[in-house]
Structures are given as structure tokens and as C-alpha cells.
C-alpha positions in Angstrom: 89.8 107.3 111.4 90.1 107.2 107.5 92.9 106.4 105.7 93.6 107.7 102.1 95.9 105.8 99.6 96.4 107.2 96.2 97.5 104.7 93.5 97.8 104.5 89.5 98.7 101.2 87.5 102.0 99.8 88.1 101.6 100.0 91.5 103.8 97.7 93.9 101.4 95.1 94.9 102.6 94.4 98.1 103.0 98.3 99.1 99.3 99.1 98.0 97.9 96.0 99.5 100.4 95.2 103.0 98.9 98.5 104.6 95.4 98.8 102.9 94.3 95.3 104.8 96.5 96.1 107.7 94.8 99.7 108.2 91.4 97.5 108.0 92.6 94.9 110.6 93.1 97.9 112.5 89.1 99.1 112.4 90.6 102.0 110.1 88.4 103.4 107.0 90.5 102.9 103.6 89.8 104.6 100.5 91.8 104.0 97.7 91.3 106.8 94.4 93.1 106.9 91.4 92.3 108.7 87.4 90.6 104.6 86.7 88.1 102.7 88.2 90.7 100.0 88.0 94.0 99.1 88.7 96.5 97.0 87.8 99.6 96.7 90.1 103.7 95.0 89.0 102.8 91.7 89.7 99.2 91.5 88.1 96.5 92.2 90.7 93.4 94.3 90.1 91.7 96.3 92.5 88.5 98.1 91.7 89.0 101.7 93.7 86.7 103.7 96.1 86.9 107.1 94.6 88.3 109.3 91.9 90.7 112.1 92.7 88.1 114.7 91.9 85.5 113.0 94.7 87.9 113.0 97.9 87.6 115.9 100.7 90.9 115.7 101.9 89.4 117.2 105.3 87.9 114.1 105.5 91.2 111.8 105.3 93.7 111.6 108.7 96.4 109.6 106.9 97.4 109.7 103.4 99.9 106.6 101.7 101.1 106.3 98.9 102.5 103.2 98.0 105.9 102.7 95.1 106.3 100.9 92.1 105.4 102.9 88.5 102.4 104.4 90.3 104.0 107.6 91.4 105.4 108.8 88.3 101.6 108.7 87.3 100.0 110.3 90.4 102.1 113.2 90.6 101.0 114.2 86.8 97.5 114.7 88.6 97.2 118.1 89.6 94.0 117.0 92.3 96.3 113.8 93.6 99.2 116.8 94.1 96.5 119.6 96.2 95.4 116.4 98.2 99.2 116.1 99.0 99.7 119.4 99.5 96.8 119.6 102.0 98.4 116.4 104.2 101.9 118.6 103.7 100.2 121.9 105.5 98.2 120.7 107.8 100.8 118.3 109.2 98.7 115.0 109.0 100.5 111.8 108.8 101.8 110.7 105.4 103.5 107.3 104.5 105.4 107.0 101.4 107.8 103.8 100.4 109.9 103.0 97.4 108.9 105.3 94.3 106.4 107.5 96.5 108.6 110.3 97.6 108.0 111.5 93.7 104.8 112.7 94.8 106.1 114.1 97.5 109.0 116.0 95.1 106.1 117.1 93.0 104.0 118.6 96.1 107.5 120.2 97.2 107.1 119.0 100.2 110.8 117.2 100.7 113.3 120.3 101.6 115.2 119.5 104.4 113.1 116.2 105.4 114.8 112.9 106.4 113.2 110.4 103.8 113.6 106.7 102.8 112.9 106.0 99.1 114.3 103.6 96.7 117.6 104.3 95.5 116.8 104.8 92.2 114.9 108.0 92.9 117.6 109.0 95.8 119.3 111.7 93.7 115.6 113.1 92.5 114.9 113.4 96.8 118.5 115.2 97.2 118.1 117.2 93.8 114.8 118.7 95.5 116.6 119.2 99.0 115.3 116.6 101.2 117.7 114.1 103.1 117.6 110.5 101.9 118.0 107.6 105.1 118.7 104.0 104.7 115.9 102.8 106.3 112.6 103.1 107.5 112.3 106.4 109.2 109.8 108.8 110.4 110.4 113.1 109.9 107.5 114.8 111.7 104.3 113.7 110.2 106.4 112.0 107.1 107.0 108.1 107.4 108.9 106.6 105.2 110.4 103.4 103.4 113.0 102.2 101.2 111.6 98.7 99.6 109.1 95.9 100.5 111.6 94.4 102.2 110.8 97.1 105.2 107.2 96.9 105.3 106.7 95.1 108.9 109.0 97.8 109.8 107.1 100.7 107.9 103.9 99.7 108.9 104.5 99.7 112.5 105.9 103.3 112.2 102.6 104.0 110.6 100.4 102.7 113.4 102.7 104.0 116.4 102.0 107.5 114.4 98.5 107.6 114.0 98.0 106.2 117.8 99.4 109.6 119.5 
């Protein structure tokens, strides 16, 4: 299995980096691309990524994630990171978002009438575009979902119960 994360600077540290080494625990392959060979996340950690936007099959990928923080606002301007969305959307593979990340989703238009956790400053942006905001972790079809670090144990194991069935 290969896991996909897509990320821009500003990222929340612990929401890029809390599923990236638990996917790895897990024997799982994880790419992380971005528009920069490096990132910077909130708190100050770099990571050097695996791939540009451009280079990723997204046949290739079984789970996409896309952690919050500022990242989001700058992934969805990338019209590749939104068709490798948009391919996850259609064909129904798993996707986790948490905090900021349902902006990409907004931008894919893949929220309408999906139950989502996101932070609530980005709440009315999920209802403006139809989707359903929860209080909580929560999973909608192939759509898991977070509010906050503070549900990461929580979101991750949502994650891995997902990509086990």
C-alpha cells in the first residue's frame, strides 16, 4: 500500500508528521509532494519531500491525507494537487483530512452533503459549499476526518480501521 500526503509550508507539524511515521510503523509506503523540495511546517520543522505534484500517478496512491495548518490554503491553488484530489474523490479511495484540510476538499468540490470534521475557523467555508460539519473525528464513506491535533490518536485509528477493510 502507498500512502500520499500533500503539504505546502505552514503545515501543522504534528498533522503532517503523527500519520506519516505512523503509516511507516504500519509497513505502509509514504510519499509526501508539494510545489518545493522543502518544507517548513508552524512550529519550525523541515522535511525534504518525495515528489512534486507534477511527478505523482495518482493510480499509484491508495490513501491520500492532507494534513491542516496554512498548508491548505496553498495546496488547493495547485490545480495538479486539486486533479489528484479529485481522482481520490471519484474513485472512492480513502482520504483523511484534519483541521485546515477540508479547504482542499472545498476546492475539489468534493464536500456536498458529506459529514466532515474541520477546524472551526473554516466551519462556515464547509457549510457555505454544502457539506455537514461534526464535532469530532468522523468518518463519511471513504472521507475521514478531524477537527484539531488534539484528535489525532482518534483520527489515526479511523485511518487504519479504513484502509484494513
Amino acid at each position: 500500500m502507498k500512502a500520499l500526503i500533500l503539504a505546502e509550508d505552514g503545515f501543522e507539524d504534528l498533522e503532517l508528521f503523527y500519520p506519516y511515521y505512523r503509516l511507516k510503523e504500519a509497513g505502509i509506503e509514504v510519499i509526501v509532494a508539494s510545489s518545493h523540495d522543502e518544507l517548513t511546517g508552524k512550529r519550525g520543522y523541515t522535511l525534504h519531500i518525495d515528489a512534486h505534484y507534477e511527478d505523482i500517478n495518482p493510480e499509484d496512491f491508495q490513501l491520500l491525507i492532507i494534513p491542516g495548518g496554512k498548508s491548505p490554503e496553498r495546496v488547493r491553488l495547485n490545480n495538479t494537487a486539486i486533479s489528484i484530489t479529485k481522482h481520490f474523490l471519484k474513485s472512492k479511495k480513502p482520504i483523511a483530512v484534519i483541521c485546515h484540510g477540508v479547504q482542499v476538499l472545498i476546492s475539489a468540490g468534493g464536500v456536498k452533503g458529506r459529514k466532515i470534521a474541520c477546524w472551526y475557523g473554516v466551519k462556515d467555508d464547509l457549510l457555505a459549499a454544502g457539506g455537514i460539519f461534526i464535532d469530532g473525528v468522523t468518518r463519511d464513506e471513504n472521507i475521514v476526518s478531524a477537527r484539531h491535533p488534539g484528535d489525532l490518536a482518534e483520527w489515526l485509528k479511523t485511518i487504519m480501521e479504513t484502509i484494513e477493510h
